[in-house]
Phi, psi and omega in degrees: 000327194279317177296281227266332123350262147351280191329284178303290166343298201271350179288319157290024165225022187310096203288189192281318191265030162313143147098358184284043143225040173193062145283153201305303169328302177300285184300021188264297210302295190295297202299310193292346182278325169285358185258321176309316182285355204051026193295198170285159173291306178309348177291330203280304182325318194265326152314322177289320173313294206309282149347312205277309213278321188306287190277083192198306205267342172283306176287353158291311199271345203263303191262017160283300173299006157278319200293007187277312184270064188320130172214205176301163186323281191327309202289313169310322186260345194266346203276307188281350174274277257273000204255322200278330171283346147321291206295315184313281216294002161221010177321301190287337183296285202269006138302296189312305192306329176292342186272330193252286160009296197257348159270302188271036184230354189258162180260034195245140199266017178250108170268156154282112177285160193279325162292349177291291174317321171278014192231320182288307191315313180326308184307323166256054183043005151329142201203057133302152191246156193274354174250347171315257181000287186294337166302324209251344153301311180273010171273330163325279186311305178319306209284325206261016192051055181053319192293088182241323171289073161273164183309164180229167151335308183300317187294333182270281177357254236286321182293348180261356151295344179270299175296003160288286191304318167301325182285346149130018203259107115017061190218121207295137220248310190307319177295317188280340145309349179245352170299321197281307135352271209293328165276339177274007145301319168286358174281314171312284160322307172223074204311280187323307205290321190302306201276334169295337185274310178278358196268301200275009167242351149338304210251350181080053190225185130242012182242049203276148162276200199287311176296325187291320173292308172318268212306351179291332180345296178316321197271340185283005177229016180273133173300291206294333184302314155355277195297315187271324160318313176305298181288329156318305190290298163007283183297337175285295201313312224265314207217081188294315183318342174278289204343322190289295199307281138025290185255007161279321181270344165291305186286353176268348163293268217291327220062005168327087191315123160287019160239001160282327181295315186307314218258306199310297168332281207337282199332304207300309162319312177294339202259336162291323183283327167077034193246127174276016216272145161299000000 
């Protein structure tokens, strides 16, 4: 309940620009940077959000303090270069800080240290300083007010893996947690084409507009549809004989329509199998 609350909460307070910072090159970037680091699985995740929501709120405050001095079209485009060369120029700084961030909110005995960290940016010719570096954690924490530990994708999996097993559903509970693992990284990755896929059998198009993509939104940041698509698919994938039972118990948890779990499995299938084949 406390999770599906969360849920709802941040879907009503969505801004408009959710998911533009967790195009594929980026969330490549970070999960291959949580693996050099060893971190927890839930670290990448929560690293990758955090990234998303700073700079969404950082590129909030950057052209709302230009947009004060309104001027011409020209003025306006030379405003919208110098905010995107701003960005460019500390982007891997305040990615790595969402990373090191998100190893020390995890209970994992591997942390990012400010010398871990300053020796990879180095590696990549970078010449940050260790108060950079710590300047640049409280710009994080600042923009976002302290509030960086929310629930992650994952946190819904495994708890709705728990209520599966408590609710009696017979299901090898370890293999299908690392199935699971493995697909919501692949969800992550190849995040536009699966919701570009659920978009168009949603709307019965292959064309959608511009409004229909702004209402989609909601469904491309929804955790919980995530989490019960993942364990669907999981579960198709892992033991298909479960499977009918499998999304009858997702929908009386969640309330999820078992035929949104349905389109949601398909996409997440269709786009591993890489097949238009029914």
């Amino acid at each position: 309940i406390h999770l599906a609350t969360e849920n709802e909460q941040y879907l009503s307070e969505l801004p408009e620009q959710a998911g533009c910072f967790k195009e594929t090159r980026i969330v490549e970037f970070i999960f291959l940077l949580s693996e050099k680091w060893r971190l927890d699985q839930s670290t990448r995740y929560q690293a990758v959000e955090l990234l998303e929501r700073f700079m969404i709120k950082q590129v909030e405050h950057m052209c709302g303090d230009r947009g004060n001095s309104k001027g011409r079209d020209q003025g306006q485009k030379s405003s919208w270069s110098s905010v995107r060369d701003q960005i460019a120029s500390t982007f891997v700084l305040r990615l790595v800080s969402c990373v090191q961030l998100a190893s020390k909110l995890s209970l994992h005995y591997s942390r990012v240290t400010s010398d871990t960290a300053l020796k990879f940016l180095q590696s990549l010719k970078y010449s940050y300083t260790k108060q950079e570096l710590l300047e640049s954690e409280l710009a994080v924490l600042n923009t976002l007010h302290f509030h960086i530990n929310v629930s992650t994708p994952l946190a819904y999996v495994e708890l709705l893996l728990e209520v599966l097993g408590y609710n009696g559903c017979l299901l090898p509970a370890k293999p299908l947690h690392q199935v699971c693992v493995q697909l919501l990284d692949f969800c992550y990755l190849a995040r536009e084409t699966i919701y570009d896929t659920l978009l168009k059998i949603a709307i019965e198009n292959s064309t959608p507009s511009k409004l229909q993509i702004a209402k989609f939104l909601t469904v491309k940041e929804d955790f919980m549809l995530l989490a019960v698509g993942v364990i669907s698919a999981g579960v198709f994938i892992l033991s298909p004989g479960h499977w009918e039972q499998v999304v009858e118990h997702l929908n009386c948890i969640t309330g999820i329509t078992p035929q949104s779990i349905l389109e949601f499995s398909y996409a997440v299938v269709k786009r591993i199998v890489g097949s238009s084949t029914p």
